[in-house]
N, C-alpha and C positions, 0 to 999 in steps of 0.2 A: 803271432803273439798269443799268450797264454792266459787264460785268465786271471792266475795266482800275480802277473806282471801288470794285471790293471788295480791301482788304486783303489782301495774300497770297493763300494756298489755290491756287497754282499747277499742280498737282499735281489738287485735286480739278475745278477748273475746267477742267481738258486732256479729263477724263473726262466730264464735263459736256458738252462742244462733243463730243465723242466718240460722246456716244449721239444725240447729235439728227443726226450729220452722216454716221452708220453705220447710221442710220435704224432704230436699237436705243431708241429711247425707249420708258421703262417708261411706264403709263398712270397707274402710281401709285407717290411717291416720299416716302421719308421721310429728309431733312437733320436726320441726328442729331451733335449736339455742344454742349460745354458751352458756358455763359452769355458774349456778350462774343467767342466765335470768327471771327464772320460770316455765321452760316449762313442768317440772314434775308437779311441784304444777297444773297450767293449766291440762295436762294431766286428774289429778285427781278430778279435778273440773269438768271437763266436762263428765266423766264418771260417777259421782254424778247425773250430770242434766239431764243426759240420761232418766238414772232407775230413776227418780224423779216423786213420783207418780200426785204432788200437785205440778208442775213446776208456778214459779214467771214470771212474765214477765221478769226479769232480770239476773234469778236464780235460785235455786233449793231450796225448802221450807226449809230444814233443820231440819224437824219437822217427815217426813213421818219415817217408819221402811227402807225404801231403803236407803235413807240418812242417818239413823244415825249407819247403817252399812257401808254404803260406807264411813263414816267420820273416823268410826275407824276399816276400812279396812279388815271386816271381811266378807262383803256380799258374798255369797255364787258364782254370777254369776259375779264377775270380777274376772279375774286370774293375776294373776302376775308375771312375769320374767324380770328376770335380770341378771347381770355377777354375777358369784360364781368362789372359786377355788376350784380346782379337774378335776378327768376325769370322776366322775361318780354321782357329783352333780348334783340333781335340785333344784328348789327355794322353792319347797314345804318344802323341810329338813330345809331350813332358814326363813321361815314365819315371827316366831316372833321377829328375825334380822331384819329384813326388817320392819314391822308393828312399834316397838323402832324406828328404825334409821330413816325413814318419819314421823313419828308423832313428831319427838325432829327438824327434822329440813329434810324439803322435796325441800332445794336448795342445799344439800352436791352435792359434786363430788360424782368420782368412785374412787379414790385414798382413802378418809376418806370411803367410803363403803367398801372397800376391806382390807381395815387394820383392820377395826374394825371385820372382821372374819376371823380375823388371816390370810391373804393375805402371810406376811413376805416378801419371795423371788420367792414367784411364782405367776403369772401372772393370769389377772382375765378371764373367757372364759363364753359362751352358750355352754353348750356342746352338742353334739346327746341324749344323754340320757334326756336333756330338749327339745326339737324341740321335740322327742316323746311324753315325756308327755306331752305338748300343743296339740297337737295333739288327744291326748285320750279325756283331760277336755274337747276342743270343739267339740267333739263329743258326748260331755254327754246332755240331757232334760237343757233346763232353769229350774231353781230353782225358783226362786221368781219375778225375773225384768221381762221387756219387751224385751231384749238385753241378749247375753251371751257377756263379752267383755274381751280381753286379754290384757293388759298393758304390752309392755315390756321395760322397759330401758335401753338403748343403743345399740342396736341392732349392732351396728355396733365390738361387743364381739363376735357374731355368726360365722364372719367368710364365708367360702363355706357351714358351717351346715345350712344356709339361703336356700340352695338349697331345703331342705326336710321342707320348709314350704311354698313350692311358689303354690301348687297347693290348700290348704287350703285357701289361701290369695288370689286368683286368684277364688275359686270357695268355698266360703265361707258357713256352715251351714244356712239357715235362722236365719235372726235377729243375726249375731255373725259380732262383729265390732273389729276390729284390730286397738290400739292404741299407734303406736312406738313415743319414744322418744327420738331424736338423736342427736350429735352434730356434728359432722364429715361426712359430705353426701358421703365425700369419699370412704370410709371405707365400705361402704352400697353395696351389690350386688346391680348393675343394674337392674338386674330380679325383684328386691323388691319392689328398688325405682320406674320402669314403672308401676306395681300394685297399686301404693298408692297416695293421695290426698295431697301435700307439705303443709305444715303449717308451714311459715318463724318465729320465735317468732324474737322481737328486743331486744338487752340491754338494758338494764333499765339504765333511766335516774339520774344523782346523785341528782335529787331535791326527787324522787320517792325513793330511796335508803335513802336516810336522813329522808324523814319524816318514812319511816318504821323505823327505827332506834330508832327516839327516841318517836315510841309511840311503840311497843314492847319491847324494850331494856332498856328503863327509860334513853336515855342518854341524855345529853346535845346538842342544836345544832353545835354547836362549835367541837364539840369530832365526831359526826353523821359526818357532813360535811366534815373533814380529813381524817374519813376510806371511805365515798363514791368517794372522789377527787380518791385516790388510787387503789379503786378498781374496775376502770375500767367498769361500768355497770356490776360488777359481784355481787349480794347480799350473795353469799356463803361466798368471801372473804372480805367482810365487816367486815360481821361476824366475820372473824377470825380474820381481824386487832384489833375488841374493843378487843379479848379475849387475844391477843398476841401482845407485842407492839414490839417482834421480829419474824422475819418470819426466820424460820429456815432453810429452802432453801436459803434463802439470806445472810445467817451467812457462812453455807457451799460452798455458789460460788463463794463469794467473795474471803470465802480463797485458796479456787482454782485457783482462777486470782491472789489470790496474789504471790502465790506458783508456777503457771507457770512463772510468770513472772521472779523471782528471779530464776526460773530453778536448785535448789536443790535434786536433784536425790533420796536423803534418804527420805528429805523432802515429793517429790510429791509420793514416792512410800509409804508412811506410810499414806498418805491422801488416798489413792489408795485403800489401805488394809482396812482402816476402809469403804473407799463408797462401795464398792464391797459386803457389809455386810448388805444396809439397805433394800434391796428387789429391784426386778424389776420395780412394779409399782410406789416404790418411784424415781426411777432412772428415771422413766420416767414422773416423776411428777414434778423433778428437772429441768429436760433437758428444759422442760416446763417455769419453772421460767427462764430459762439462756436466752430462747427465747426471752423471756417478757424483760429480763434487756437491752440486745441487742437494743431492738425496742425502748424500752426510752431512752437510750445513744445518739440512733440518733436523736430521738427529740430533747433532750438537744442538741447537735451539731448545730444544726438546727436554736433553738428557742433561747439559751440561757437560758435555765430554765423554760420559760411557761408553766405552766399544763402539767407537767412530773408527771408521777404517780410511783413514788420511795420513800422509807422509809426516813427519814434524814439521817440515815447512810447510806443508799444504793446510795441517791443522794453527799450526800460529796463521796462514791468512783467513782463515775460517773464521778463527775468534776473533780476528778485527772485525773482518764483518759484518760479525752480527750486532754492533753498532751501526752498521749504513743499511742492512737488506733482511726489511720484514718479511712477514709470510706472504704477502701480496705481490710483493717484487719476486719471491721464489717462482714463485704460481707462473710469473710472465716470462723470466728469463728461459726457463724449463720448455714452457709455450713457444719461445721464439730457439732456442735450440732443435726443437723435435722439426719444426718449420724449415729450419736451416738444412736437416738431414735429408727433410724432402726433397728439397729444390737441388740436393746434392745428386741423390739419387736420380733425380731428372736430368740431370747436365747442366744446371744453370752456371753459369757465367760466374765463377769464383770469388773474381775480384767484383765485380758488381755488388751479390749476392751477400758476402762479408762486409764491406765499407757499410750496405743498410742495415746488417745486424748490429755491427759496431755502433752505429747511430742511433738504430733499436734500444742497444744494451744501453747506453747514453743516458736516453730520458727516462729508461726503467727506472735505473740508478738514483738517481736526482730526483727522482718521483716522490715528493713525500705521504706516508701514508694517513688514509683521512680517520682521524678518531670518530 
């Protein structure tokens, strides 16, 4: 990938071409920014311009044999990792998962990457058995490039297994550069993050989201301009809104509010039975959306409607509710989501774990606020 082929990020990209060309390249990099920014595509663009044997002033020729392996992700001297499920995956076993799912579209989540190989009900990881084989690859001869370079995304899958790559990353083979791409700095060992050079990427802006839109997508400006309003500088979920003009998390949470609300027992326990079925990483992909609806209700509260980024049905149950759910009910349901993602992350028991948030949600609801 080319730079000219990522989105925006103007600005980070100048800096980018800066360190390679001021011959300031860090050996170790971490592309941090939220979901849908570009920061993979980036990523992959600048590991292009590296091994670029005929570098542009702006770019990476696109023409040399490094580039047009690195464009279709096969060059021998970038490696690649990322979350898989299991306990005894690496990424090498999913290559051509991976080489498909960036080539079709290199702004997805982790949620459509880990479903799309059969994720279901179990949770995406790095495991020890990858941190080893990283470990072997960069200790292999460069093959072709100038660079041996490891790409990994999301590092923050690793876990404490970050601990068996800090001396690698810390005392690096010659010419072997370390490419993270994260979104969650929290989530990241500390030991990792002192080793690495921060790369903030920004959200894209909805003029930058629109005009991709309608010169890859063929859409209308009008049609372009409504998924970017909504999606937040995110270009993954743009995406999804021309594809889907219902967002399925938003079909499922509203009947969840609507279900606690009316506090039906049989009801919320059959809603219960069927979420407890669609996987963890969906449940945590959800909890995700509840967050998001939460933070635009209060806008709405706030503004009266302004640049809320809610579907029209999401926004008509918005405006109802802001006759049932003051600022102190927001405060809790918010509290008892982030709570939810916890226990998600930990393994808790789905259906247990939901029937008590449903119950949670319940009394929030019905909770009247005290003047």
């Amino acid at each position: 990938m080319q730079f000219e082929q990522v989105i925006g990020q103007g600005k980070t990209k100048e800096v980018l071409r800066s360190m390679i060309s001021s011959d300031r390249m860090s050996h170790a990099l971490i592309f941090l920014g939220a979901e849908g920014c570009g920061k993979l595509a980036l990523a992959l663009a600048y590991a292009q311009y590296v091994l670029c044997t005929d570098k542009q002033e702006n770019d990476s020729c696109g023409k040399c044999s490094n580039c047009i392996k690195s464009r279709k992700l096969v060059h021998p001297d970038i490696h690649y990792s990322y979350p898989t499920v299991g306990t005894k995956v690496v990424s090498t076993n999913l290559l051509p998962d991976w080489r498909k799912a960036m080539l079709e579209n290199p702004y997805l989540n982790a949620n459509q990457w880990l479903q799309s190989i059969g994720a279901e009900n179990k949770q995406g990881n790095i495991t020890k058995d990858e941190c080893v084989d990283i470990i072997k690859k960069l200790s292999l001869k460069i093959f072709e490039g100038s660079h041996k370079i490891l790409l990994m995304w999301l590092p923050e899958y690793l876990g404490k297994e970050g601990n068996r790559l800090l001396k690698m990353i810390e005392e690096p083979p010659p010419n072997t550069l370390f490419i993270l791409v994260a979104e969650n700095q929290e989530m990241i060992l500390n030991t990792i993050l002192s080793r690495c050079q921060l790369v903030k990427i920004n959200q894209l802006p909805d003029e930058e989201i629109i005009d991709a839109l309608v010169q890859n997508k063929n859409v209308s400006q009008e049609k372009a301009a409504a998924a970017a309003h909504l999606a937040e500088g995110n270009y993954n979920e743009a995406l999804n809104l021309l594809e889907n003009t219902e967002n399925d998390n938003a079909i499922l949470f509203l009947e969840w509010m609507r279900l606690a609300y009316v506090g039906n027992g049989v009801s919320l326990m059959n809603w219960v039975d069927r979420f407890s079925k669609i996987g963890r990483e969906n449940q945590k992909h959800f909890l995700k959306y509840g967050l998001h609806f939460m933070r635009e209700y209060m806008l709405l509260k706030l503004t009266g409607g302004d640049n809320v980024r809610l579907l029209p049905n999401e926004l008509k149950t918005a405006q109802n509710l802001t006759k049932i759910i003051e600022w102190n009910q927001v405060e809790a349901i918010s509290e008892l989501f982030n709570e939810c993602a916890y226990y998600v992350e930990r393994n808790a028991n789905p259906r247990i774990l939901f029937l008590d948030a449903s119950l949670q949600l319940n009394q929030i609801l019905k909770t009247k606020v005290v003047a």
